[in-house]
C-alpha positions as a printed NumPy array, in Angstrom:
array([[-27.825,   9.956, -35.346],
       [-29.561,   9.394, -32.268],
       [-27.986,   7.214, -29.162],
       [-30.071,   5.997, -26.177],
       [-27.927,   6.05 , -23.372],
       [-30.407,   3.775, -20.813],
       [-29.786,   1.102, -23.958],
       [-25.672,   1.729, -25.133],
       [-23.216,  -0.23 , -23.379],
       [-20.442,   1.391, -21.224],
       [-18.282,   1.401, -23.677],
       [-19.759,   3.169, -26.32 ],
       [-20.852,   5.391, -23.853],
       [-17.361,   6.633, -23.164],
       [-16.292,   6.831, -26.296],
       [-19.144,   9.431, -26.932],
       [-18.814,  11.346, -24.099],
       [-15.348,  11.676, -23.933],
       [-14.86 ,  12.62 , -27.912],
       [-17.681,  15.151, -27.28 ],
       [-17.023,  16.518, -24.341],
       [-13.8  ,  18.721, -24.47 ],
       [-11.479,  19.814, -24.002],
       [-10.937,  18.288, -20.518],
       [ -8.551,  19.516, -17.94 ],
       [ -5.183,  17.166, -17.367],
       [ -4.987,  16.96 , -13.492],
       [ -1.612,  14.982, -12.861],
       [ -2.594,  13.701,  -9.35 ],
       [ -0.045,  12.927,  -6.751],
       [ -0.107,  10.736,  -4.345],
       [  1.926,   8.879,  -1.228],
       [  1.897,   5.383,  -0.857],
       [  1.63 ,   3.162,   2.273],
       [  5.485,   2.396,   1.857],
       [  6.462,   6.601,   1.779],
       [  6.921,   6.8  ,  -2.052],
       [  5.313,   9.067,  -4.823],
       [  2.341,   7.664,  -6.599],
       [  1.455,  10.313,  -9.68 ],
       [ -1.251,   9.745, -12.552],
       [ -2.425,  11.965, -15.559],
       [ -6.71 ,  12.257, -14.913],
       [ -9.06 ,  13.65 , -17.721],
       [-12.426,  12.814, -15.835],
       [-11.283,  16.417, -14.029],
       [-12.414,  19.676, -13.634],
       [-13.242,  22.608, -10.804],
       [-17.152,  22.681,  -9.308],
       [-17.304,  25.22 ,  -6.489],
       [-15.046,  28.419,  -5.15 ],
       [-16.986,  28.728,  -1.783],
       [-16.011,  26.076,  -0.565],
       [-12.931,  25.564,  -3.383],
       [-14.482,  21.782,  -4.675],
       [-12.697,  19.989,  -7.547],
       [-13.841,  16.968,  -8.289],
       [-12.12 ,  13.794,  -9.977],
       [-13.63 ,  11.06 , -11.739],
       [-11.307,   7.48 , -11.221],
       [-11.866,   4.513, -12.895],
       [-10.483,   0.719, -11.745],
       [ -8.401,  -0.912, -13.546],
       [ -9.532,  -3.283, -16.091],
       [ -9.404,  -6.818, -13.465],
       [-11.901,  -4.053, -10.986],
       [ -8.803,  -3.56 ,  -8.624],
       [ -8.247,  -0.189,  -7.394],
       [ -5.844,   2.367,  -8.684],
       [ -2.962,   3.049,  -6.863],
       [ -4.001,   6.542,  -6.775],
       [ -7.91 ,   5.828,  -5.441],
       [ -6.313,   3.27 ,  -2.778],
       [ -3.751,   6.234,  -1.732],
       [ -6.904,   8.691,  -1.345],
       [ -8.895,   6.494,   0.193],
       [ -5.794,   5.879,   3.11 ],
       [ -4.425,   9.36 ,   3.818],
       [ -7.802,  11.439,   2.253],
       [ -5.46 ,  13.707,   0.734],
       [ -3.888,  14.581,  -2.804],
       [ -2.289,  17.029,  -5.098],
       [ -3.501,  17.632,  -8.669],
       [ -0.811,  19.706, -10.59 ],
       [ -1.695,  21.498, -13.873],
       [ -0.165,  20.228, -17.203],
       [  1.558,  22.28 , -19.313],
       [  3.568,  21.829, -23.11 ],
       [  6.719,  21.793, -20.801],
       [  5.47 ,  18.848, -18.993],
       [  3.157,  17.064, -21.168],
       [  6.179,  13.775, -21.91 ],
       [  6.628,  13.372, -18.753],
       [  2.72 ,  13.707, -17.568],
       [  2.523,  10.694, -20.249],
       [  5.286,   8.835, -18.605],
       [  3.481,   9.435, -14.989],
       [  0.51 ,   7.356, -16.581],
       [  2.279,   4.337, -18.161],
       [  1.236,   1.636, -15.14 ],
       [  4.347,   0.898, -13.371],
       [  4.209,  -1.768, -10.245],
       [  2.862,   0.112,  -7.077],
       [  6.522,   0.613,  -5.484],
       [  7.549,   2.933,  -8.552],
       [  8.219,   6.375,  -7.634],
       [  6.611,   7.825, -10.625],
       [  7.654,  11.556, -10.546],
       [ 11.257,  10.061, -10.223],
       [ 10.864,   7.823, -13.22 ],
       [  9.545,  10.746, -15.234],
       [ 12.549,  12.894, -14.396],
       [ 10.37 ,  15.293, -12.58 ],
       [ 11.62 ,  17.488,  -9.105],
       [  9.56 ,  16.332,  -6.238],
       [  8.978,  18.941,  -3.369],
       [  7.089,  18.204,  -0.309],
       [  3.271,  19.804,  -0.589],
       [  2.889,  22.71 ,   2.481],
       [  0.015,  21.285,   3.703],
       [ -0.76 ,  17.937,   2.853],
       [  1.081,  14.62 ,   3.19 ],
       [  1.725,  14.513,  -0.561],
       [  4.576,  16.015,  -3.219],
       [  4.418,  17.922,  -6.049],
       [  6.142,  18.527,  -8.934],
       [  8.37 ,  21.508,  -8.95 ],
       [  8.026,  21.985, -12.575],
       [  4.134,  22.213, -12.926],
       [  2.609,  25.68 , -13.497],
       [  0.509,  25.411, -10.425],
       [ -0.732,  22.825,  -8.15 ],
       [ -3.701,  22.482,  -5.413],
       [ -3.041,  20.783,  -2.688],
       [ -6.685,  18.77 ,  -1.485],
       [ -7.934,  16.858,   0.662],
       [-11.539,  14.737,   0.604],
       [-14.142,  16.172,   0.918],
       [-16.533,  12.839,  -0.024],
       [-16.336,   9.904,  -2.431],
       [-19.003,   9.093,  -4.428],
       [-18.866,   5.233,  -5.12 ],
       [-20.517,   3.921,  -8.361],
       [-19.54 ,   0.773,  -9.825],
       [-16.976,   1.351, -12.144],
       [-15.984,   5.036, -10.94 ],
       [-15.308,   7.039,  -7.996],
       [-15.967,  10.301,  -7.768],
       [-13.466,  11.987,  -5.555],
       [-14.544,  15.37 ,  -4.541],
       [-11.539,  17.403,  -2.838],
       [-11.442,  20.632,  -1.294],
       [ -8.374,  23.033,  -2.089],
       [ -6.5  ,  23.989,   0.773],
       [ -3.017,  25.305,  -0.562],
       [ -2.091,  26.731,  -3.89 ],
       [  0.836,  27.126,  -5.183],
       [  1.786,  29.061,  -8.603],
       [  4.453,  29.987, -10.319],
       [  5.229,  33.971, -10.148],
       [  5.631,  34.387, -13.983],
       [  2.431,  32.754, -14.823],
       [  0.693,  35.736, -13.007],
       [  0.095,  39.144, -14.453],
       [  1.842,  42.242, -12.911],
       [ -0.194,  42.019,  -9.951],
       [ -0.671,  38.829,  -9.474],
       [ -4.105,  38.389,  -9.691],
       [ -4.584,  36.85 , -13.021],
       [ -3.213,  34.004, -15.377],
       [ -0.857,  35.535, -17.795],
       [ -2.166,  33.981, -20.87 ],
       [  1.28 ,  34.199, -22.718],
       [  2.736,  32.31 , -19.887],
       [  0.095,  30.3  , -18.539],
       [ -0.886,  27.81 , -21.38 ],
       [ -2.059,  24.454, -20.038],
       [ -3.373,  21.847, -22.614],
       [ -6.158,  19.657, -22.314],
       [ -7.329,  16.341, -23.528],
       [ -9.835,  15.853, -26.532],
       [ -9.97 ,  12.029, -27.533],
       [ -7.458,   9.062, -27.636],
       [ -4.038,  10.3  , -27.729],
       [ -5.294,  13.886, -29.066],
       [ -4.859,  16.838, -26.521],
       [ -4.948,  21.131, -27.514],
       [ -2.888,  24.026, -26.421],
       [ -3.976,  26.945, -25.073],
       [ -1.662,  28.777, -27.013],
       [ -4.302,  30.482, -29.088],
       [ -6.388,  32.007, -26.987],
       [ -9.064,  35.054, -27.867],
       [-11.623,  37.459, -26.256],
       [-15.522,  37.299, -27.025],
       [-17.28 ,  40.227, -25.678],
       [-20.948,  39.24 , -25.18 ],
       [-23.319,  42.059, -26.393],
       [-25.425,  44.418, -24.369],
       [-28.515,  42.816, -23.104],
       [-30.229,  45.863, -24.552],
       [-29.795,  45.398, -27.925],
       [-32.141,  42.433, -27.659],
       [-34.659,  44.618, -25.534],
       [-37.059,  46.532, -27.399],
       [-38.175,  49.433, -25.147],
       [-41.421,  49.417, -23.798],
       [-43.838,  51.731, -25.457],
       [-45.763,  54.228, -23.325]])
């Protein structure tokens, strides 16, 4: 099957790219209101872009009447925000986090998570995430029924046991996020395994003198 994309309405354009395109990253994205409470939402339109400078980059939708997300009005006010990973251990209440409650809901409260104030950034976290970058804006990109919200890590914290011995790498028994594929499926990182690319030289033949 072939889809023209200039032609296929927006719809149908998400639901391609989004079943094809995966597995996406689960960036639970805190938040603080204007009134001094937690705002946290689960984002899929997520992923890392640069280490020098350290870019992620979010992709945040309006709601369905075109009124801004709590979350993109809070970024847009204090340019700042944390995205925590998602784990198995967190996934319920991640799901929770994203149910829509009234703008005054303290959402890492109502999903029974352990707020801690981030180290650099006017913003919590949740204590229970694996890790969690603490941002702030780098630009928005304004289109008209997305914002792209590039943010520049300035903190990092993670938690000791998801590090190997000397802390330089994930420890892939410990450190298993999962990720979304389509609709209410997601994957676990829980079977992970090592490809080895080849020598380039076994694809070379030598040069003959």
């Amino acid at each position: 099957m072939e889809f023209d994309f200039t032609e296929l309405e927006p719809q149908s354009r998400y639901r391609l790219l989004t079943n094809f395109i995966g597995p996406r990253p689960i960036a639970l994205v805190t938040t603080l209101s204007e009134a001094g409470h937690n705002n946290a939402a689960p984002m899929s339109f997520f992923n890392v872009f640069s280490h020098d400078p350290p870019i992620v980059v979010l992709g945040i939708q309006p709601r369905l009447s075109g009124e801004e997300k709590d979350t993109m009005a809070n970024i847009r006010r204090t340019q700042e925000f944390a995205i925590s990973m998602v784990d198995m251990a967190i996934s319920q209440q991640m799901l929770v986090c994203g149910l829509g409650f009234d703008s005054e809901i303290d959402e890492l409260s109502m999903a029974g998570l352990t707020a801690k104030t981030c180290s650099k950034i006017a913003a919590s976290y949740p204590v229970e995430a694996p890790c969690v970058f603490e941002c702030r804006v780098e630009r928005l990109i304004d289109y008209p029924r997305r914002t792209l919200v590039l943010g520049e890590v300035v903190h990092m914290h993670v938690r000791r046991e998801c590090l190997d011995g000397d802390g330089r790498y994930v420890d892939p028994e410990r450190y298993q996020p999962i990720a979304r594929l389509h609709a209410d499926n997601y994957i676990a990182s829980d079977r992970q395994f090592v490809l080895t690319a080849p020598p380039i030289a076994d694809f070379i033949k030598p040069q003959e003198k």
